[in-house]
N, C-alpha and C positions, 0 to 999 in steps of 0.2 A: 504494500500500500504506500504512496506515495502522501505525504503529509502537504496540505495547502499552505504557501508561507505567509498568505494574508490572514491564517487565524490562529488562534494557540495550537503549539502542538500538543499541551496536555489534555486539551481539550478533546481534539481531534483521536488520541489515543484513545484513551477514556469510554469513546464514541463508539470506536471500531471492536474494544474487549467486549464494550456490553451488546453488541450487535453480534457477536461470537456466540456472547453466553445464551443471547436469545435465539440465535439459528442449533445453538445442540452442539458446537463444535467444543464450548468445555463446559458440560453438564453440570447439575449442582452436584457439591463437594468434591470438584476435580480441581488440581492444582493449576493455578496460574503459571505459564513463564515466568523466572525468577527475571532482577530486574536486568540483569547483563543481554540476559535474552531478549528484553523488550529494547534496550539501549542498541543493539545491535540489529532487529530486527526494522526499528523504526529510524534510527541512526539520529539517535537523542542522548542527552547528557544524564546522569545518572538522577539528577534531580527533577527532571521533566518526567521521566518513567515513573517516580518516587509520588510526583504531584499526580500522575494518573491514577494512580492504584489508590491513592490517598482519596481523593473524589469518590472513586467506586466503593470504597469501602463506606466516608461518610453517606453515600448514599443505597447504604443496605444489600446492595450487591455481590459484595465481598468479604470475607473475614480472613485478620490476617493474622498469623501465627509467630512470634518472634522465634527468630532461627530455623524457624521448618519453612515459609512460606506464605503465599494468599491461595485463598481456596475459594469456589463459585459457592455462593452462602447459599442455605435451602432454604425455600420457600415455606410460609407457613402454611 
């Protein structure tokens, strides 16, 4: 995926995980890419991948784990 430079990219990241989680491609309570893999994958600095996952998580999407990881939260 190619990131638009007229708008955030933590935004844009943000955008495309939780359009992932909603297509099935990482199911609830499957691991997220760790952030080197998102840093690399979107070709962002480690604190733009850190603001993405941070967003998904405040917005209930995500639960994260210190030292294991972020995982797809489950639905109540």
């Amino acid at each position: 995926m190619e990131l638009d430079p007229t708008r955030a990219k933590w935004t844009q990241i943000a955008n495309e995980i939780e359009r992932r989680i909603d297509a099935g491609v990482y199911p609830e309570g499957s691991k997220l890419p760790g952030i080197l893999a998102l840093c690399s994958e979107f070709s962002v600095a480690q604190v733009t991948a850190r603001k993405a996952l941070a967003d998904l998580r405040n917005r209930g999407l995500i639960r994260t784990e210190n030292g294991i990881g972020s995982f797809v939260a489950e639905k109540p």
